[in-house]
C-alpha positions in Angstrom: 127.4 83.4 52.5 124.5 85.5 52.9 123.2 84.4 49.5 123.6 80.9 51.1 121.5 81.4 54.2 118.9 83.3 51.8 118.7 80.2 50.0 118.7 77.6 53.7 115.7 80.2 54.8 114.0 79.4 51.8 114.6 75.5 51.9 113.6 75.3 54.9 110.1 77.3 54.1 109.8 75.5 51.2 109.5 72.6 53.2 107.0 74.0 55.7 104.8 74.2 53.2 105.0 71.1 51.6 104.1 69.8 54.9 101.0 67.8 56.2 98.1 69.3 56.1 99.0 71.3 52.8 100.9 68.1 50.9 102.5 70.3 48.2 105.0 67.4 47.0 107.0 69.7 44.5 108.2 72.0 47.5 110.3 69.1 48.8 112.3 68.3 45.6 113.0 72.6 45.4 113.8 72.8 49.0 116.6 70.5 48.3 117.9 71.9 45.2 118.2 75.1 46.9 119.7 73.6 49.9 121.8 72.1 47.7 123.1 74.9 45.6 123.7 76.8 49.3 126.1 74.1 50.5 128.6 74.0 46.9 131.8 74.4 48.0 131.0 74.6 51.6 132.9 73.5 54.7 131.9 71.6 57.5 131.0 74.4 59.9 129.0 76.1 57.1 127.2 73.3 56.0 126.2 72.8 59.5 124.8 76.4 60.4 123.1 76.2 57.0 121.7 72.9 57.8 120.4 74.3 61.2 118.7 77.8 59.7 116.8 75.5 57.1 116.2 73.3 60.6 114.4 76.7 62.5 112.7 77.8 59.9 111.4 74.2 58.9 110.9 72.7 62.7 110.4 76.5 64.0 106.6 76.4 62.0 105.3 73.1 61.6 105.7 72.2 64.9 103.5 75.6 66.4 100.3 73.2 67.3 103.2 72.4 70.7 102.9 75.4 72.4 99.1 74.7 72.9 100.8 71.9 75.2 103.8 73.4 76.5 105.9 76.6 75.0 109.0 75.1 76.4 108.4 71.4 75.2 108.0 73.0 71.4 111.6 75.1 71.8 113.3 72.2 73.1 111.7 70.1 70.3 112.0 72.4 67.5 115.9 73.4 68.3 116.5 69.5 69.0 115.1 68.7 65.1 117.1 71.8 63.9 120.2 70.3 65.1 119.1 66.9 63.6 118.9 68.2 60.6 122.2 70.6 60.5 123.9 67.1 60.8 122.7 65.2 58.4 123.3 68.3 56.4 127.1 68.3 57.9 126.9 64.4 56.9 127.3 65.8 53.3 130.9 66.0 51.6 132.2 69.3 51.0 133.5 70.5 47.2 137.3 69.2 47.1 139.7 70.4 44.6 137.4 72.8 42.4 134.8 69.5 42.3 131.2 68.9 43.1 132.6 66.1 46.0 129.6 63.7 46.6 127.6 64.3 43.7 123.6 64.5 43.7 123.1 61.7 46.0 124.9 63.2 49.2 122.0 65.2 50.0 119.2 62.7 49.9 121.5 59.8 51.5 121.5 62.7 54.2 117.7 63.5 54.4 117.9 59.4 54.2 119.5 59.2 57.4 117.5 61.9 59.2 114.2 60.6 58.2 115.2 57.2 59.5 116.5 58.8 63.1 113.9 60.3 63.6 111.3 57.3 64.0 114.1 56.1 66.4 114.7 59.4 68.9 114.0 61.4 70.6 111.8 58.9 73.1 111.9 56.0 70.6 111.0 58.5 68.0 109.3 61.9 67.3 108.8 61.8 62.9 106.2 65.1 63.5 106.5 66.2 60.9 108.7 63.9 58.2 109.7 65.4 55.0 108.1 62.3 53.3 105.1 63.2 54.5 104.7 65.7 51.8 104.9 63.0 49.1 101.5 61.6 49.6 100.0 63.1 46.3 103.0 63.1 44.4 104.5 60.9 41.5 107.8 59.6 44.3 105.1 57.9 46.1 104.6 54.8 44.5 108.5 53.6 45.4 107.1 53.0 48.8 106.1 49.1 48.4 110.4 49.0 47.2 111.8 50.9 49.6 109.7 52.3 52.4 109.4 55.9 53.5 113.2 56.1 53.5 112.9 55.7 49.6 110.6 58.1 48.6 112.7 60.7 50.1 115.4 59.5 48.6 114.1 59.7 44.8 112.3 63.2 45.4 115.2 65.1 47.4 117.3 63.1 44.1 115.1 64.7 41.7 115.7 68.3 43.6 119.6 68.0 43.3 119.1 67.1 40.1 117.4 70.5 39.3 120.6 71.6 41.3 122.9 70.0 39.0 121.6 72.4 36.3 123.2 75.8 38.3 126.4 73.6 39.7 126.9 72.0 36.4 127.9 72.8 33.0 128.6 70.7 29.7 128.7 67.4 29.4 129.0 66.8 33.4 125.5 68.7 34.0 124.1 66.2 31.3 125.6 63.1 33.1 124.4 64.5 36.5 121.1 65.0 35.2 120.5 62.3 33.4 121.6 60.4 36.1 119.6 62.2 38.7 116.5 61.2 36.3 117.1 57.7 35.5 117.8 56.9 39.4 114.5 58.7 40.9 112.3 57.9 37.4 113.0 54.0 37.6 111.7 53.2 41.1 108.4 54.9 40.6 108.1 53.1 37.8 109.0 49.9 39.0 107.4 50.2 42.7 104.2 51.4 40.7 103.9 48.0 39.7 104.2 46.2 42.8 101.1 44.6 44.1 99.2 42.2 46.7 97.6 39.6 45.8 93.2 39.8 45.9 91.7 37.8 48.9 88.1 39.3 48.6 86.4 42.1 50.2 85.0 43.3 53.4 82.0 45.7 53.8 83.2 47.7 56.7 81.9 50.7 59.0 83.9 53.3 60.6 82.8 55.3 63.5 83.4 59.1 64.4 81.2 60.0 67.3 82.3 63.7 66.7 82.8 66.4 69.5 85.1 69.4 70.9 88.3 69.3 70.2 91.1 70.8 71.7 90.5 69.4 74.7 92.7 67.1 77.3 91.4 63.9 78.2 91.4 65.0 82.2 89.5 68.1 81.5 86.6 65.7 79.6 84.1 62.8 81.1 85.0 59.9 79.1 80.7 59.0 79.0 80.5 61.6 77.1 82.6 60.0 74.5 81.5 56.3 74.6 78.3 57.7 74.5 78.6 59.5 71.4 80.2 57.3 69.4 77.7 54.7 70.1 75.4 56.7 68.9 76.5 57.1 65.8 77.1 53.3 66.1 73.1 53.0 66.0 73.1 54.2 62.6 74.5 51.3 61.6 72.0 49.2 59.3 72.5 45.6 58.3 75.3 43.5 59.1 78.9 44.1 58.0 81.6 42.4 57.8 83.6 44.4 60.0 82.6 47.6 63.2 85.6 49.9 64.2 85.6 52.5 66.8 88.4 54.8 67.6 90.7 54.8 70.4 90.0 55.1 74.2 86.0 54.6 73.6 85.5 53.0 76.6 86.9 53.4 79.9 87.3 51.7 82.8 88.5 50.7 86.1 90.3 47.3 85.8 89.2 44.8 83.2 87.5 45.4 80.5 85.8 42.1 80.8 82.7 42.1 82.6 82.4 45.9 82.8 79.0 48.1 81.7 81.2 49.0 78.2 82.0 45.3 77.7 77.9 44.4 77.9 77.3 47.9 75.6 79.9 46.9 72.7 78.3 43.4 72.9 75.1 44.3 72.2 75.7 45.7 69.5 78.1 43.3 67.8 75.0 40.7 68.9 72.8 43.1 66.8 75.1 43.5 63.6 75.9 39.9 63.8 79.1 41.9 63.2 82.8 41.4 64.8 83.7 44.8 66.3 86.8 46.6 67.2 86.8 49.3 70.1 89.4 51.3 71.6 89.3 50.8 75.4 91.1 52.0 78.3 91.7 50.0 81.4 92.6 51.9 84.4 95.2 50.3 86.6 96.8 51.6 89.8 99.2 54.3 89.2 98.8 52.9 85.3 95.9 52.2 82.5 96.2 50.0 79.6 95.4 51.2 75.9 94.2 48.5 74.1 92.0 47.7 70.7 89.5 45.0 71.7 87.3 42.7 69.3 84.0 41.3 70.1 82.7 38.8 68.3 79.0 38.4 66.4 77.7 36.5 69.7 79.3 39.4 71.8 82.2 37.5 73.3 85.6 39.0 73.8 87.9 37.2 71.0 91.1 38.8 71.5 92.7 42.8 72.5 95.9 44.0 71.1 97.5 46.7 73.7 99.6 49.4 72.1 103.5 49.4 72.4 104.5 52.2 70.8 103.2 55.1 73.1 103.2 58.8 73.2 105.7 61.1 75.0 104.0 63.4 77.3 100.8 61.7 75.9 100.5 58.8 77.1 103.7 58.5 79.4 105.9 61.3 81.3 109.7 60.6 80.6 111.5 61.3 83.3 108.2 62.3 85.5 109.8 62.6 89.0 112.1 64.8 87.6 109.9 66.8 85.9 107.0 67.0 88.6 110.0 68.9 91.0 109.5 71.8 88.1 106.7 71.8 86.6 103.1 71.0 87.3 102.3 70.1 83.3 102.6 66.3 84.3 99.3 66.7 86.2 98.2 66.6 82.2 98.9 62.9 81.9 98.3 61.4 86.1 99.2 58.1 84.5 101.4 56.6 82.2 100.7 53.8 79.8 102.1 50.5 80.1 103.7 49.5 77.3 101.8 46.0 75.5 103.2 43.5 74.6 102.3 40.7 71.4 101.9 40.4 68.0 99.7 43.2 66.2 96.9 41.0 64.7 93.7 40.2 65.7 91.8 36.9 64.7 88.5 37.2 63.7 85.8 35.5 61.6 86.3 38.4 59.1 90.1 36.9 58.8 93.4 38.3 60.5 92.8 42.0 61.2 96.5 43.7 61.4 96.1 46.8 64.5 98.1 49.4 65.3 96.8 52.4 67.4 96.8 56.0 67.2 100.6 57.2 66.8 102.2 53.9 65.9 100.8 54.5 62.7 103.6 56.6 62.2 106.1 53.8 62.5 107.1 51.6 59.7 107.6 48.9 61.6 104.6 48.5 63.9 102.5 47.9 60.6 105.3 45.3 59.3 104.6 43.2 62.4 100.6 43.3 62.0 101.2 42.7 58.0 103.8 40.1 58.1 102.1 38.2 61.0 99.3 37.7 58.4 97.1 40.9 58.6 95.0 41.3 55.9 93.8 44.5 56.3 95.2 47.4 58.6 93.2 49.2 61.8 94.1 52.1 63.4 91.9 53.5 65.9 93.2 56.8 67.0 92.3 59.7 69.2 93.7 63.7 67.9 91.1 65.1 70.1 93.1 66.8 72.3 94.9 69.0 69.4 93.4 72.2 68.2 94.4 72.6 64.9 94.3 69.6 62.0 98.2 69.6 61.7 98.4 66.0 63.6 95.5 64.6 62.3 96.5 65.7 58.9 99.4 63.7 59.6 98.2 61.1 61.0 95.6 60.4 57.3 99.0 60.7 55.8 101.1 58.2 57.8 98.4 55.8 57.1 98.3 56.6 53.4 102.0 56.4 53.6 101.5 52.6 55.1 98.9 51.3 52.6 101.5 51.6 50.1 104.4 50.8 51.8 102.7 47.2 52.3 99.8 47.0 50.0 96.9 46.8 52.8 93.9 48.6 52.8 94.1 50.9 56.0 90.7 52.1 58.4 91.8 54.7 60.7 89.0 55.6 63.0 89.0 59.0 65.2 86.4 60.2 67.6 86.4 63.6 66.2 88.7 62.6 63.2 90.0 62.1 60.6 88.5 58.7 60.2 89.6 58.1 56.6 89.4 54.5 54.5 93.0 54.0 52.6 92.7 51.8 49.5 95.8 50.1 49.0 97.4 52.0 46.5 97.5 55.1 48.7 94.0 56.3 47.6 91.5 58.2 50.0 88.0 56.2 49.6 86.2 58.3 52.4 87.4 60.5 55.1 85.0 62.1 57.2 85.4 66.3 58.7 86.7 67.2 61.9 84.3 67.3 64.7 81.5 66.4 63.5 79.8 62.5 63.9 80.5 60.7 60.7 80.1 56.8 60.0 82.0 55.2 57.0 80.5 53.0 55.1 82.8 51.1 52.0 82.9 48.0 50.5 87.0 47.1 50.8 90.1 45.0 49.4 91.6 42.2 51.6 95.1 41.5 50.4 97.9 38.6 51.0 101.3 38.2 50.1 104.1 40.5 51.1 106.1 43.6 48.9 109.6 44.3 49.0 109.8 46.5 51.7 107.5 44.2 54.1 110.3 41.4 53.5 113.1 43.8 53.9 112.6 46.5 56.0 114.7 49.8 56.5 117.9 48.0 56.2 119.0 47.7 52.9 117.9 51.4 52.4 120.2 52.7 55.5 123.0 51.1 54.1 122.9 52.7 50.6 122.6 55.7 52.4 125.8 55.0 54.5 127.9 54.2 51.3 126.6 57.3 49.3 128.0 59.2 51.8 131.1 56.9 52.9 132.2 56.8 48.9 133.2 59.8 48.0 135.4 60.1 51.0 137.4 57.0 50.4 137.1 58.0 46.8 139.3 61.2 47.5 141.4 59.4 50.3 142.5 56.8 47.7 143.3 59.6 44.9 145.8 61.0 47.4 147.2 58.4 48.1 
């Protein structure tokens, strides 16, 4: 057994640092094979303590930038993803009989299930980090436009239990586990590699980074300071693109946007680009505010505003704030919450249907699936990761939306006041992506796409259900042999 947690210690490490911002994509595929080779023969209450050390040593590093928020929000999150993980590792069967029971695909129909929990709790979801994220520069990758996020872990945690297979195995079954482990992560990546949109032109577009301190909370800052910076950056601007986009929470304001001193300053300078352009704005109302992305057109009229849904726990909202306010005075951080938007995540402009999603949807599959399959051709994100200290989150952030170019074949602009602001081609590929802190203004000539892969017409569903039988089958595999 000790050999065992030696070998979940070093999973889970191994995963640390294959994590966003250090991307090394092999680490994910070895963390599993030695997770793997831990849990042989294994029962349930081993599997799950050896599930939940890999879980501490994973969750218990990557997710240090918490305590510059609260030291007791980062135990309770770190112990709450340890658990997560120590059952999906429980999830996998156990050796019955002198057998390998489950095969190479228990573990990755496991990590599977995880990855996909954890876009859906805690709060709605929490994926900071996701083992996929680590896949950004690897070969797995390009099974995203298939199968999503779910299937690029699958194929790289299959490709660790194959190297697995090679200690567990002997003969003739470690050459059918193997080759088996090969042929079922090697053909996706070839076949999603040659998934594409189709061309619909190109847009010359500008990104704005107004640049800044960072590490600091938005109520310890005078939002002037940032309008005023990125629209300065906004004057370097020369001729007229196709398309302007600022980051999130540029402007703020009491009440509407419409008619306010930001909504005359953003038209001017659309007027003076001849230029649609996107802003991040917030609109402060009563005991709430309003986080929206809002377009201007060429003649400096408001032509639509998309208002995010997906919002940020202790961010952007306080669950559970009366509660919380009785113990702690940490919900002063955040004096409002957001309200949550409503509509569809497009915006209609003369530069075509813009697909939006801001700041931490991003992170969420699905968000982006509504702006692409309601017609965007091109993906926004304006985002703020001011308020963190370290790049971990913005490093995850560029990754998330590398992760979502591919996933649906869009070119993706993520904008950031003090970044990154990166430009995504569609096939995952970094075109530009400015520093942190400083200004920095983005300048590329970009693909518009139409049509719609795999994964934008299907979703996460067919993916959780393979996952479910992987793990379901040998079960009722063994069940009927006894019978």
């Amino acid at each position: 057994m000790r050999f065992a947690i030696l070998l979940a210690t070093g999973a889970g490490a191994a995963w640390a640092l294959g994590a966003q911002p250090r991307g090394w994509w092999p680490l994910l595929p070895l963390g599993v094979a030695a997770l793997t080779v831990a849990l042989h023969g294994r029962g349930l209450r081993a599997r799950l303590w050896l599930g939940g050390v890999a879980g501490a040593v994973l969750y218990g590093t990557t997710l240090g930038w918490l305590t510059g928020f609260a030291a007791a929000g980062y135990v309770a999150i770190a112990a709450l993803e340890a658990v997560m993980l120590a059952v999906a590792v429980g999830l996998v069967p156990t050796a019955h009989s002198g057998r390998w029971a489950g095969g190479w695909w228990a573990l990755p129909a496991g990590l599977v299930l995880l990855d996909a929990a954890q876009t859906r709790f805690p709060f709605n979801g929490f994926p900071l980090p996701a083992l996929v994220h680590a896949q950004l520069d690897g070969p797995f990758v390009f099974v995203a436009p298939l199968g999503g996020s779910l299937l690029v872990t699958a194929v790289a945690a299959t490709a660790g239990v194959g190297l697995a297979a090679l200690v567990l195995t002997i003969g003739r079954a470690r050459l059918i586990a193997v080759g088996v482990a090969v042929a079922l992560a090697g053909v996706p990546v070839a076949v999603g590699a040659a998934v594409a949109t189709a061309d619909a032109g190109s847009l010359d577009v500008a990104v704005v980074q107004g640049g800044g301190p960072r590490g600091l909370r938005a109520v310890f800052t005078d939002p002037q300071d940032t309008t005023d910076r990125q629209f300065a950056v906004a004057e370097q601007i020369t001729g007229s693109p196709d398309l302007v986009l600022f980051p999130e929470t540029v402007i703020s304001v009491d009440g509407s946007i419409a008619g306010s001193a930001g909504d005359a300053r953003a038209a001017e300078l659309a007027r003076r680009l001849d230029a649609p352009v996107v802003v991040g704005v917030v609109e402060n109302q009563g005991p709430g505010f309003r986080n929206a992305a809002v377009l201007w057109g060429p003649d400096g009229t408001i032509l639509g505003r998309y208002e995010k849904e997906h919002r940020v726990p202790f961010g952007e909202y306080i669950p559970g704030r009366e509660l919380l306010s009785r113990v702690t005075d940490l919900t002063a951080l955040v004096p409002r919450d957001a309200i949550a938007g409503e509509g569809t995540a497009v915006l209609v402009s003369p530069a075509g249907p813009l697909g939006v999603v801001i700041s931490y949807e991003v992170l969420f599959a699905d968000r982006v699936r509504e702006a692409v399959t309601a017609g965007g051709r091109i993906v926004l994100v304006p985002t703020n990761a001011a308020s963190y200290v370290t790049e971990d989150v913005p490093a995850i952030e560029v990754a998330g939306a590398r992760l979502r170019a591919l996933e649906y074949g869009r070119t993706v602009l993520q904008s950031a006041p003090t970044g990154y602001s990166v430009v995504v081609a569609p096939d995952g590929r970094v075109l530009a992506q400015s520093g942190l802190g400083s200004p920095a203004l983005l300048r590329e000539a970009v693909p518009l796409r139409t049509g719609l892969t795999p994964y934008a017409r299907t979703g996460d569903g067919p993916m959780l259900l393979l996952a479910a039988l992987a793990l379901l089958l040998p079960v009722l595999v063994r069940r009927r042999a006894a019978r």
